[in-house]
C-alpha positions in Angstrom: 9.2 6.7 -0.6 12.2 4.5 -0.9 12.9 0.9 0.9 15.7 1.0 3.6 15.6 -2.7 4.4 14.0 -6.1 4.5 14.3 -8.6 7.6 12.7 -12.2 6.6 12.0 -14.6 8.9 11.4 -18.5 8.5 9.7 -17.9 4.7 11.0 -20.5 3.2 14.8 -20.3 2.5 15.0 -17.7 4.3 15.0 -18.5 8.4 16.8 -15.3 8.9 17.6 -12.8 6.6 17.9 -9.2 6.2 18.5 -7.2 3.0 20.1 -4.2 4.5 21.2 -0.2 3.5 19.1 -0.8 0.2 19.5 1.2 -3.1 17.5 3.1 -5.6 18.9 -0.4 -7.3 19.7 -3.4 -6.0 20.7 -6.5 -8.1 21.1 -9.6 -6.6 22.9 -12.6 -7.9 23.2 -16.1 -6.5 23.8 -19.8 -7.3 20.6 -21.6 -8.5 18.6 -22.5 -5.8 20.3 -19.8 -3.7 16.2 -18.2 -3.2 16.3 -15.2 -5.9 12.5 -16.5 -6.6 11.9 -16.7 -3.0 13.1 -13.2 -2.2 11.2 -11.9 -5.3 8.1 -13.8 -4.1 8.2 -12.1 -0.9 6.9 -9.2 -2.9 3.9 -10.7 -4.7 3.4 -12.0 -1.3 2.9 -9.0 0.4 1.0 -7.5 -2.7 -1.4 -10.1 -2.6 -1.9 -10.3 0.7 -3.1 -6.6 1.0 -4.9 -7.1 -2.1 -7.0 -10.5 -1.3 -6.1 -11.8 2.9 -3.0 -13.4 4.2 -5.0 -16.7 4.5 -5.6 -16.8 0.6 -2.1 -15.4 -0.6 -0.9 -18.2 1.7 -3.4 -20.9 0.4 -1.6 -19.8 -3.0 1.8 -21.0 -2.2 0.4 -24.5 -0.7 -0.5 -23.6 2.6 1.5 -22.3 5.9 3.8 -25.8 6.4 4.9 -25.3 3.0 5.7 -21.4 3.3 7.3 -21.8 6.9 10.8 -22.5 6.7 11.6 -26.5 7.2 11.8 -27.9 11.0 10.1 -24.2 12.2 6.5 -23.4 13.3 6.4 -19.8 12.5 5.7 -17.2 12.3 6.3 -16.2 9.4 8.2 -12.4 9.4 8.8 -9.5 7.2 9.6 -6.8 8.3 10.1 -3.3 6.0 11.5 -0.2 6.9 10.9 2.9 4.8 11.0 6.5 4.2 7.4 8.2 4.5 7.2 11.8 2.9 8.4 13.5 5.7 11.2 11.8 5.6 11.0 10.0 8.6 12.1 6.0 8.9 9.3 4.1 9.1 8.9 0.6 10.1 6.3 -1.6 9.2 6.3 -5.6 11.2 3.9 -8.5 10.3 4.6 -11.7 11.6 1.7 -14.4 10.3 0.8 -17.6 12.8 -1.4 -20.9 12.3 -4.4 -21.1 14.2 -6.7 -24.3 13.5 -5.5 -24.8 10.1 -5.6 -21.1 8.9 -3.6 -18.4 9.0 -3.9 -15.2 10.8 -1.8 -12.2 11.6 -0.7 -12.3 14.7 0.6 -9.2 14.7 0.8 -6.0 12.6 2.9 -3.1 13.5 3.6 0.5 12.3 5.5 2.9 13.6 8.4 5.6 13.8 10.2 7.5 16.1 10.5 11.3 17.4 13.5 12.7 16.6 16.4 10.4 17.2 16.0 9.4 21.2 12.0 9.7 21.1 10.0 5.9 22.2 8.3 5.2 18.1 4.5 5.9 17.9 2.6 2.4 17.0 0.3 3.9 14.5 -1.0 0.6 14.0 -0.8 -1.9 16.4 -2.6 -5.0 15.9 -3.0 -8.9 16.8 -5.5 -11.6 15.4 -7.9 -8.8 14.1 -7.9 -6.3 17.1 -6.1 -3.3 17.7 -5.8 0.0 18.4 -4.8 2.7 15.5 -3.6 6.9 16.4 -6.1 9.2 14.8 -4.0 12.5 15.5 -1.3 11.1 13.1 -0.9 15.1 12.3 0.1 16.0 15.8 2.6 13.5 15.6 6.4 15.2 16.8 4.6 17.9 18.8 6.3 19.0 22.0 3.5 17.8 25.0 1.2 16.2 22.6 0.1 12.2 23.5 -1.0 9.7 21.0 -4.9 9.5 21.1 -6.3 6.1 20.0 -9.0 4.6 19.2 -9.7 0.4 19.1 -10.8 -1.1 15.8 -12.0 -4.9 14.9 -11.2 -6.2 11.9 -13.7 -8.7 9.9 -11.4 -11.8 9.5 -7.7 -12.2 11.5 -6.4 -12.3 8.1 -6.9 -9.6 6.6 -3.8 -6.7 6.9 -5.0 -3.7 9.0 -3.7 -1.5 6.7 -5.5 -2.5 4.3 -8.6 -1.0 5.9 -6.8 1.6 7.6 -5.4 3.0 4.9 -8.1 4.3 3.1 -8.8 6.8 5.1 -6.7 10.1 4.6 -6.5 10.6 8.4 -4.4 7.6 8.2 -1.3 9.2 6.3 1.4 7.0 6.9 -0.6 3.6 6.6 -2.3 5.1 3.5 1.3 6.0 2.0 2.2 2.3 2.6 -1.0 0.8 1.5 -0.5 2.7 -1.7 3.3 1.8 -2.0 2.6 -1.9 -2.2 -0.6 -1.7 -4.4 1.8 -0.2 -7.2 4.8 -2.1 -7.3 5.1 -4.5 -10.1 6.7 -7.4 -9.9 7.3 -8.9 -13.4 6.6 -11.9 -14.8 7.1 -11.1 -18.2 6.9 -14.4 -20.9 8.2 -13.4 -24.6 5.3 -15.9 -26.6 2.8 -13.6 -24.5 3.9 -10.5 -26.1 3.9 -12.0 -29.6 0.8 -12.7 -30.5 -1.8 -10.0 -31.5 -4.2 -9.0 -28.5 -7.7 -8.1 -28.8 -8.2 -4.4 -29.4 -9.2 -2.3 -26.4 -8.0 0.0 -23.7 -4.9 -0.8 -21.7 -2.7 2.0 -19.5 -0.2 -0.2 -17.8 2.0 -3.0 -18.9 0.8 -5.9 -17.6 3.3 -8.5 -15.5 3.9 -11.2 -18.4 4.1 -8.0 -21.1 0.7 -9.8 -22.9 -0.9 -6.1 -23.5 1.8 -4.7 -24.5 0.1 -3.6 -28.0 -3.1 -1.9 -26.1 -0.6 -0.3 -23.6 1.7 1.2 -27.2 -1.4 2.4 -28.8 -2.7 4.1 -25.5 0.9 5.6 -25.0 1.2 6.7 -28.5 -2.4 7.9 -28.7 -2.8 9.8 -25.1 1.1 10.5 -24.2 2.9 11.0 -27.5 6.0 12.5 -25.3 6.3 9.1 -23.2 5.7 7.5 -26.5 8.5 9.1 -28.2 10.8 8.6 -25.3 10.3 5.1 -25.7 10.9 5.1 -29.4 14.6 7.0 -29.1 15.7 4.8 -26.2 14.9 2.1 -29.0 16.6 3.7 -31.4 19.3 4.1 -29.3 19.6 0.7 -27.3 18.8 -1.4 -30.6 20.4 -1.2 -33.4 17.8 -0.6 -37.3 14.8 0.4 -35.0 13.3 3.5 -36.3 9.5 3.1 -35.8 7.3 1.2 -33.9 3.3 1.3 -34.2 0.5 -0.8 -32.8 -1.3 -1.2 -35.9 -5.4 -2.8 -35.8 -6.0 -6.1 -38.3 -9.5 -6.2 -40.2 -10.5 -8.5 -37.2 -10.4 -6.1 -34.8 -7.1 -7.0 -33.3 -3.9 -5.4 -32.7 -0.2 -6.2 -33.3 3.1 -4.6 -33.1 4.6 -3.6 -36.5 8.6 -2.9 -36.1 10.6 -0.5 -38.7 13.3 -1.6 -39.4 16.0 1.2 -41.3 17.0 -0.7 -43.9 14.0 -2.0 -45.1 11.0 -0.6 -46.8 7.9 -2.7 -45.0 7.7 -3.1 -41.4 8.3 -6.2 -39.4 5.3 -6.9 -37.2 6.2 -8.5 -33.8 6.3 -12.7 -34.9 8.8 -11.9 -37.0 10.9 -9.5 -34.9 13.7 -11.2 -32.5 13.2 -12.2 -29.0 15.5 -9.6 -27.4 13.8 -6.7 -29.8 10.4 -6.9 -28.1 11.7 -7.8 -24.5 13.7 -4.3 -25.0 10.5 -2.7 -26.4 8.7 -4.1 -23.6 11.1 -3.1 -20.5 11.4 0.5 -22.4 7.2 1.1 -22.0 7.4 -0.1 -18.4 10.2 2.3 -17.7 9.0 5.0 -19.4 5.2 4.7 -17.8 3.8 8.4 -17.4 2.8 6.9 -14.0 5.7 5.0 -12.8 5.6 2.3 -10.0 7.1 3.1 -6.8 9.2 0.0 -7.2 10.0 -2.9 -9.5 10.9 -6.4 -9.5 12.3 -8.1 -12.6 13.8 -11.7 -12.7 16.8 -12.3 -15.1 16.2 -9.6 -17.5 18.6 -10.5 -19.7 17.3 -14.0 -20.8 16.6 -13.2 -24.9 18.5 -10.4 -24.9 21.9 -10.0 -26.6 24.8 -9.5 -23.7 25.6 -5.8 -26.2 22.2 -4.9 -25.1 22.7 -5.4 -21.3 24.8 -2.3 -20.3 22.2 -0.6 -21.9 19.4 -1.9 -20.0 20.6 -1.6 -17.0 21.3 2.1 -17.6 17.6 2.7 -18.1 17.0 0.5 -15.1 19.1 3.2 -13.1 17.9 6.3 -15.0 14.5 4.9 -13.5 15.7 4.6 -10.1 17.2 8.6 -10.7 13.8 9.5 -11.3 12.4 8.1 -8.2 11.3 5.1 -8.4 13.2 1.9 -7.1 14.1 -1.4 -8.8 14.9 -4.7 -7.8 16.7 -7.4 -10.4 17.9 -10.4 -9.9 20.6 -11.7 -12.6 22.7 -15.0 -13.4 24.7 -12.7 -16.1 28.0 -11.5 -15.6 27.7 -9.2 -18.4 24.7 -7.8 -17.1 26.8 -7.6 -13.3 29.5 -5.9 -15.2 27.8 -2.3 -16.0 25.8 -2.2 -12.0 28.0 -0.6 -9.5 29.6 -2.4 -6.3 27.2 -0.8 -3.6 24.3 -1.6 -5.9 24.8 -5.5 -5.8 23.8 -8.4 -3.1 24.4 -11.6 -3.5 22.6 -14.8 -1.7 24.8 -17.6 0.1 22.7 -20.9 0.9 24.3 -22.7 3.6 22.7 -26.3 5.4 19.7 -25.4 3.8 19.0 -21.5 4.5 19.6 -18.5 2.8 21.6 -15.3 3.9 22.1 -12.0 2.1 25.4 -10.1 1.9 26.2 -7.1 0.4 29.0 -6.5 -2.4 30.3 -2.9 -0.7 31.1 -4.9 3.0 33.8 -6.7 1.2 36.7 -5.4 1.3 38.2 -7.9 -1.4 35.9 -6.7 -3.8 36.2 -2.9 -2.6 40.2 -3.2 -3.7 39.1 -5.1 -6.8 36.9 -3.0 -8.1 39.1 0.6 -7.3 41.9 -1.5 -9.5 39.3 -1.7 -12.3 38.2 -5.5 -12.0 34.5 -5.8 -13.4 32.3 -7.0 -11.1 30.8 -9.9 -12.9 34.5 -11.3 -14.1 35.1 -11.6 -10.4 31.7 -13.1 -9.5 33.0 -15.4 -12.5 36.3 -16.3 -10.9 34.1 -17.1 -7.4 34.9 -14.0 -5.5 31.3 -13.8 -4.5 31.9 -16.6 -2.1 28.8 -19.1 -2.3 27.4 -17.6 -4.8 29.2 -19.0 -7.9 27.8 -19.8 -11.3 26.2 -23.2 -11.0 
């Protein structure tokens, strides 16, 4: 499954804004305070919501009058459109309202079209907790065949439909989505969480601020040597001395990260080792997951790491889009902007108070730039991406 697009309404900075032709990698630059946070957070938003209720996901950010966008009511929109398995374009609406002081959805939509004139079948279709779902999703595309559907109420307005929905394997589609946005990880990742020594114990996924990283090494080294050795080349290869890396257990039952280091005969364990060292180490075991997310967000991954590193790292952020997964970064380095590719870059222009999205590849400017040889982040340097200059 890959994300096509993302249309965002009155969230914030974003009043109206659509992130549009998406690809395997997108990296999206912008002034400070341009809403690289707010776009991310539209993410964790929707992760959270199917996980917990839009009321409490909500509730998290300080309530709807803060979420709304200033001198709106609402609702609140997102709406995603995606590739299913079939290959179809799906689309998937939720718009959130205010009723007596707590949110609901007012409406939740998903659906896709027959062929390419076809009316879209609503395969979900539901407002304030009420609504009707297809149960011959299999049928679906069949010459003669109607939609049957059957009415469902939900416990609590808040709560997504598709997050009942799809657990049921009837429900392909919805399940497919449900599944999509339980997965994706959105990073938080904080570099004095990854340094100290966690408590031993059992760990299969990096967590978002990187503070299991040591379980999730042992567990890769001791369950999935291949992945593990993966990991340890692309060290080897992006930093410079690295030869060995273990998760190694202390007398009291802890673990830490012990670095080898070529040209020196004991390890270093992780305290000692630089910043950039076990951010790279850190990215490396979340791209290199036996069971990869479907997407990933990352914030300014090149704070702590040296600007040699970043055309490295964002190499292995596009190897892990080749392999099929899809990543989102946002950056405020031009070295790191230098090594992504024109159609792979957006960049956010704030203007009296709300955010819009543009694409690099729709300027022509930067199209003729770029064929001449210009790197990208010298020109976002020089203010080419207009109102989104380093501030």
């Amino acid at each position: 499954m890959q994300i096509e697009s993302i249309e965002i309404k009155n969230y914030r900075l974003f009043r109206l804004a659509e992130f549009k032709k998406i690809p395997r990698l997108a990296v999206v630059v912008g002034a400070n305070g341009s809403g690289e946070s707010t776009l991310f957070d539209v993410f964790s938003f929707l992760k959270e919501s199917l996980e917990q209720n839009v009321a409490s996901a909500i509730a998290r950010r300080g309530g709807f009058r803060e979420l709304v966008s200033r001198g709106t009511k609402g609702p609140i929109g997102i709406t995603v459109k995606f590739r299913e398995s079939g290959g179809r374009l799906a689309t998937y609406q939720l718009e959130i309202g205010e009723e007596r002081g707590r949110a609901v959805v007012t409406r939740e939509i998903l659906k896709f079209r027959r062929g390419q004139k076809g009316q879209p079948w609503h395969f979900v279709d539901f407002s304030n907790g009420r609504g009707t779902a297809i149960t011959n999703e299999s049928a679906y595309g069949q010459e003669g065949v109607e939609a049957e559907r059957k009415e469902y109420v939900l416990d609590d307005p808040s709560i997504l439909a598709i997050k009942g929905l799809g657990q049921f394997k009837e429900f392909r589609v919805v399940a497919e989505f449900r599944s999509l946005i339980e997965n994706w990880h959105i990073s938080d990742f904080h570099i004095g969480d990854a340094r100290p020594s966690a408590e031993a114990g059992y760990a299969e996924h990096l967590s978002t601020r990187g503070d299991n990283i040591a379980q999730v090494a042992q567990y890769l080294h001791e369950n999935h040597p291949d992945c593990f050795e993966k990991i340890l080349n692309a060290m080897k290869a992006r930093v410079p001395g690295v030869s060995k890396v273990e998760a190694r257990p202390t007398e009291d039952g802890r673990l830490v990260l012990r670095f080898q280091d070529g040209s020196f005969k004991d390890p270093f364990i992780a305290r000692y080792v630089s910043d950039g060292t076990i951010k790279m180490f850190a990215y490396l075991v979340l791209l290199y997951d036996p069971k990869p997310h479907p997407l990933l967000a990352i914030e300014e991954p090149e704070n702590q790491l040296y600007p040699g590193l970043l055309d490295e790292l964002i190499e292995e952020f596009r190897d892990y889009a080749r392999r099929g997964g899809q990543v989102f970064v946002s950056t405020h380095s031009p070295d790191f902007l230098n090594g992504a590719k024109l159609e792979e870059i957006y960049w956010l222009v704030k203007k009296d108070g709300f955010t819009t999205i543009k694409r690099a590849s729709d300027s022509e400017l930067l199209k003729q730039l770029t064929a001449e040889g210009d790197l990208l982040g010298a020109l976002w340097r020089q203010g080419l991406f207009e109102g989104a200059g380093l501030k």
